[in-house]
N, C-alpha and C positions, 0 to 999 in steps of 0.2 A: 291250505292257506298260504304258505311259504313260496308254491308255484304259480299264483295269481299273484304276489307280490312281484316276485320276480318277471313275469310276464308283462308289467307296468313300465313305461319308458321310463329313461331315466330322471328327465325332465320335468315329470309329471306333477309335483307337488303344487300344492296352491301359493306357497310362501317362499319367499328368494331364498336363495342358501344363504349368501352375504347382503349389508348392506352395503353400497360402493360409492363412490362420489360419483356426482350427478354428470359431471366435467371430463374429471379425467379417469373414473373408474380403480383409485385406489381402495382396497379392502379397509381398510386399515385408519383409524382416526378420523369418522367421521361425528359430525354433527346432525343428529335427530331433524331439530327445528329448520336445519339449512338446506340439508339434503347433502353440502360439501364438505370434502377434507381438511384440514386444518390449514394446509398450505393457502388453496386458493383460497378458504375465506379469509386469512390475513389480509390476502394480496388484494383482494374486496371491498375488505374493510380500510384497508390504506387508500383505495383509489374511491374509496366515499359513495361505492356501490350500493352497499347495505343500511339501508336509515336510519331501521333498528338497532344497528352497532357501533358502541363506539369504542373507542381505543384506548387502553389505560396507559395515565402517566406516572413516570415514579415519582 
């Protein structure tokens, strides 16, 4: 069993290792619903990209 795993590329799995931004491909701080990192959807969100989102004030 252990030599048929190993014989499987490495690549092979059906499911991504990470999820990553759509954009700029960080690991790290995304968002499910968005697809992006928290940076650009700020920067997004400020330039009245997203419909859906809006911006909170204090």
């Amino acid at each position: 069993m252990q030599e048929k795993l190993q014989s499987l590329p490495r690549n092979s799995a059906s499911t991504p290792l990470h999820r990553c931004c759509f954009l700029t491909g960080r690991p790290r701080a995304n968002y499910r619903d968005f697809g992006l990192s928290r940076h650009i959807l700020r920067e997004m969100v400020y330039a009245c990209l997203l419909p859906s989102a809006t911006r909170s004030s204090w």
